[in-house]
C-alpha positions, -999 to 999 in steps of 0.1 A, spaced: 403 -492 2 380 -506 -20 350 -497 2 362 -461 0 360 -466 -39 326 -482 -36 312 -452 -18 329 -423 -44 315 -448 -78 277 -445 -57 281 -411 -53 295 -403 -91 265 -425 -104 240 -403 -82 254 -372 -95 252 -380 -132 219 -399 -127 205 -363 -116 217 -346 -141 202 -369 -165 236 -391 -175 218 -425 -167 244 -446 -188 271 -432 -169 254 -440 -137 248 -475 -147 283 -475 -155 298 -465 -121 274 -490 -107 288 -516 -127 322 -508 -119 312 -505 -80 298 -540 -84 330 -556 -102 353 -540 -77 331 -554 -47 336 -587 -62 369 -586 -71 379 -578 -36 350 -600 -19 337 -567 -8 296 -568 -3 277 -535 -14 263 -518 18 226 -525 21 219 -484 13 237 -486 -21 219 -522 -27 186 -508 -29 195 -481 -52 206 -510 -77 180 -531 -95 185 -566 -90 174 -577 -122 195 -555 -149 213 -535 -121 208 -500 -132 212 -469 -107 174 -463 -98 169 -431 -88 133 -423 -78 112 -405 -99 129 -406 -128 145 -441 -135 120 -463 -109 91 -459 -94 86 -461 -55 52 -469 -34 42 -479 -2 18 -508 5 8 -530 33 40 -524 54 59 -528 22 82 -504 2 78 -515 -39 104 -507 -62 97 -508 -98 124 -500 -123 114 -488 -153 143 -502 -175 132 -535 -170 100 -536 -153 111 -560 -121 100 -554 -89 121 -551 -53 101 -554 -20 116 -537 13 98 -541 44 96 -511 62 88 -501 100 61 -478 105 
C-alpha cells in the first residue's frame, strides 16, 4: 500500500514540477520520503535519482538540475543547492 502511494506522490511531484509548481513538487517528495520511512519502505532506485541527496528537492532536468555525461559517469547538479550526484552508467 504504501509503495502504491510512493509511486502516485512521484508522479504528482513530476506533474507540478513541469508545470513550474516546484514547491509542490518538493512537497510530494517530502511526503513520499516520510511515508517510506514510516512504513520502512525504501524509495525505488528510479525515484531516488530524481531526489537530491543533499536538500532533497524533485530535480527535474533542465529546469531544476543540471545533467552531463563524463568519463562513464552521469553528474547531477542541483541547482537549489549546488551538490553533486554521480551515476555510473553503461555505455
Amino acid at each position: 500500500m504504501a509503495r502504491k502511494r510512493i509511486n502516485v506522490l512521484f508522479h504528482e511531484a513530476r506533474k507540478a514540477a513541469l508545470i513550474g509548481r516546484q514547491d509542490r513538487a518538493n512537497r510530494y517528495v517530502e511526503m513520499a520520503r516520510k511515508m517510506g520511512m514510516r512504513y520502512n519502505v525504501p524509495l525505488p532506485s528510479s525515484f531516488r535519482r530524481r531526489v537530491c541527496n543533499r536538500c532533497y528537492s524533485y530535480m527535474l532536468p533542465s529546469s531544476t538540475c543540471r545533467v552531463r555525461l563524463n568519463r562513464g559517469k552521469l553528474v547531477t547538479r542541483c541547482c537549489a543547492c549546488g551538490s553533486i550526484n554521480r551515476y555510473v552508467y553503461n555505455r
